[in-house]
C-alpha positions in Angstrom: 0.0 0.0 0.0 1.4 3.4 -1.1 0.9 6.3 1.3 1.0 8.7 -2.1 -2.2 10.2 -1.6 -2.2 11.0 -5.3 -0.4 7.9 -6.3 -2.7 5.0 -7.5 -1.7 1.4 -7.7 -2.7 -0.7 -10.8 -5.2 -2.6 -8.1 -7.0 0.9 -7.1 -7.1 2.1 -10.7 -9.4 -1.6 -11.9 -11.5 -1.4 -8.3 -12.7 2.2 -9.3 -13.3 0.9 -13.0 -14.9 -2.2 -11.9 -17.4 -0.1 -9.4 -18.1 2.5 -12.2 -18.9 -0.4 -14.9 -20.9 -1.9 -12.0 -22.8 0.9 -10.4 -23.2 2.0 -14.3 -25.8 -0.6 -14.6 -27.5 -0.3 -11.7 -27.9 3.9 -12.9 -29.3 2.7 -15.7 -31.5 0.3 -14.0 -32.2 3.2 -11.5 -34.1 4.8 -14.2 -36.5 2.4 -14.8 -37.5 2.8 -11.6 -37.8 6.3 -11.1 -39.9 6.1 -14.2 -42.5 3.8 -12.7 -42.4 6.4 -9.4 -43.0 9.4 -11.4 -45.8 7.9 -13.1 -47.3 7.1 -9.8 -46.2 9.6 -7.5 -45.3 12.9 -9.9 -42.3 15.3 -10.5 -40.5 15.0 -7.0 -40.3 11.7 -7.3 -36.9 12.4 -9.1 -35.4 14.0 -6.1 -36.6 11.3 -3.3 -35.0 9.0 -5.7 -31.6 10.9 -7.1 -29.5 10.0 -4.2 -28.6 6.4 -5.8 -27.0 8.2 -8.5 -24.7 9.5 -6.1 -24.0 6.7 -4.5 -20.8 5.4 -6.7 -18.8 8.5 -5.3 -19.0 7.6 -2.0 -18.6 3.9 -2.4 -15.2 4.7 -4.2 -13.9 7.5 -2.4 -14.2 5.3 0.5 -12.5 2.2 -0.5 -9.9 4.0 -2.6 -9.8 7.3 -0.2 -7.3 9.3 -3.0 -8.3 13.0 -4.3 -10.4 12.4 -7.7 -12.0 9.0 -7.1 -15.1 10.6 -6.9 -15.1 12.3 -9.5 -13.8 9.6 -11.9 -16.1 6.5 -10.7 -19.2 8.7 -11.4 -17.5 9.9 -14.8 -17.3 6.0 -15.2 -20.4 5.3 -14.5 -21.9 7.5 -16.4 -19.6 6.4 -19.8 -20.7 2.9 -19.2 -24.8 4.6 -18.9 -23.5 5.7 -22.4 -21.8 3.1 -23.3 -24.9 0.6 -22.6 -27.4 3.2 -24.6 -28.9 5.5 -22.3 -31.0 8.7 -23.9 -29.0 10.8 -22.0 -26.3 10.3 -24.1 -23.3 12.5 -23.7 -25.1 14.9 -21.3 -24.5 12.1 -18.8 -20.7 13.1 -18.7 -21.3 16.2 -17.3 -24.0 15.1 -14.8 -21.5 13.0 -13.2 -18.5 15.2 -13.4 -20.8 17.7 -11.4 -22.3 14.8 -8.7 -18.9 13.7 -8.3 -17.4 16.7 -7.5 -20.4 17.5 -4.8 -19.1 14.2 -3.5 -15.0 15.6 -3.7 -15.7 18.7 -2.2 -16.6 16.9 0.9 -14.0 14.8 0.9 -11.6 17.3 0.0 -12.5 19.4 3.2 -11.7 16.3 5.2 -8.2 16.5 3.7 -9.2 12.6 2.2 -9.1 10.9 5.3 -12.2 10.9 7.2 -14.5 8.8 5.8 -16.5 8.0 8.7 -20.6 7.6 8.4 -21.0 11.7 8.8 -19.1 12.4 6.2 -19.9 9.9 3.5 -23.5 11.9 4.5 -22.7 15.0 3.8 -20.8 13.6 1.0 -23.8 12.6 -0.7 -25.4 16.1 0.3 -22.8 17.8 -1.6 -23.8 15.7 -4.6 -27.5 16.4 -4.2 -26.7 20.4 -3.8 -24.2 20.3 -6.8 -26.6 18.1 -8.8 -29.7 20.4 -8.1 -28.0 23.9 -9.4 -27.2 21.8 -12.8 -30.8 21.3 -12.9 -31.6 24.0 -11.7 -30.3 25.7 -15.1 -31.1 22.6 -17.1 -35.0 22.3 -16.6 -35.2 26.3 -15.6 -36.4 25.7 -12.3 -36.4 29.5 -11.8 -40.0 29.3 -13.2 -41.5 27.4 -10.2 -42.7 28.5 -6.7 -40.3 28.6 -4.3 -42.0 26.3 -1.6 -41.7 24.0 -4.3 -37.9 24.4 -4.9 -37.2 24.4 -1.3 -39.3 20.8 -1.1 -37.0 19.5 -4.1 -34.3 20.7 -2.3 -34.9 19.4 1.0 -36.1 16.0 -1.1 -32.6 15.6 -2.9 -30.4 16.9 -0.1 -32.2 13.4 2.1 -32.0 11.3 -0.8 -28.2 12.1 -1.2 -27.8 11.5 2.5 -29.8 8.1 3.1 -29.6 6.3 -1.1 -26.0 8.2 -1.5 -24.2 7.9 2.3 -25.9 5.8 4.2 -26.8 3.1 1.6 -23.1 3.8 0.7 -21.8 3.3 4.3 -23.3 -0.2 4.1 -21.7 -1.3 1.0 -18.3 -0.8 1.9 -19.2 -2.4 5.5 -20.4 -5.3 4.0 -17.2 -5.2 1.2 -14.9 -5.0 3.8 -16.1 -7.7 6.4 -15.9 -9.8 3.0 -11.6 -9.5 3.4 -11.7 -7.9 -0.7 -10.5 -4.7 0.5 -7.3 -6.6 2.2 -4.3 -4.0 1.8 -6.3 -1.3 0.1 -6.1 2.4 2.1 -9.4 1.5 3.8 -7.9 -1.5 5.6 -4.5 0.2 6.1 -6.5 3.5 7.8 -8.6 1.3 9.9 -5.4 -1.0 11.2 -4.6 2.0 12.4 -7.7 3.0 14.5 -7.4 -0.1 16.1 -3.7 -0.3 16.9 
């Protein structure tokens, strides 16, 4: 394990491909079911739901813990959304450059080395709060009420915290009780809380 924090070993480099090819899918899945939801339950339904597409940040920046992770597995992700056939097309690429640098922010503020449960949170907040002034100017949101925008806010900043950090949180919990993360930065840092 290299203490570089902006060196990346060939091993961190395929973990934050493999996640962004992974969680790439699940986006794309993810859409099917906010879909459904806004058919049912109407417009907000995108921000209760817009945390997941957060989520790949935190899951990265938190294994990997290097400046830029979260910024490149949601880049990744959103190629492979691409990639796969998504409408979105190359609008995508942008979208995740901004949610992952929400994500970065955080992380950057912590110097890239607290990753605890509060922060992968507010991780996931930044996200939501980057992601929503992109919108903002994409779908004009200027025109609606502002008790409205305030409810989309407050919608998106609790998705981002709960789909983005906490579901996030869990993931690299259960990863790492699994041994795969053996060696990696998060088991090095955590070695060394319990020494």
């Amino acid at each position: 394990m290299n203490n570089n924090r902006f060196h990346w070993s060939l091993r961190e480099i395929l973990i934050v491909v493999v996640l962004g090819a992974v969680f790439g899918v699940l986006y794309l899945g993810w859409v099917q079911i906010w879909l459904v939801a806004q058919a049912i339950f109407g417009a907000v339904t995108m921000d209760v739901v817009m945390g997941f597409w957060f989520i790949v940040s935190i899951v990265a920046a938190a294994i990997i813990r290097k400046p830029g992770v979260a910024i490149i597995s949601e880049m990744l992700a959103a190629l492979t959304e691409i990639l796969l056939g998504s409408p979105a097309g190359l609008m995508l690429l942008l979208s995740g450059f901004i949610q992952g640098a929400g994500a970065e922010v955080v992380f950057a503020a912590m110097g890239w080395r607290n990753y605890r449960l509060p922060v992968l949170m507010a991780a996931g907040i930044g996200s939501a709060v980057f992601s929503f002034i992109y919108t903002w100017f994409l779908f004009n949101y200027s025109a609606l009420a502002s008790g409205l925008l305030i409810a989309m806010l407050a919608l998106r900043c609790l998705s981002g915290a709960l789909l983005s950090g906490l579901l996030g949180h869990f993931i690299v919990e259960a990863l790492y009780r699994t041994g795969v993360l053996s060696g990696l930065t998060i088991d090095h840092d955590r070695r060394l809380q319990r020494a």
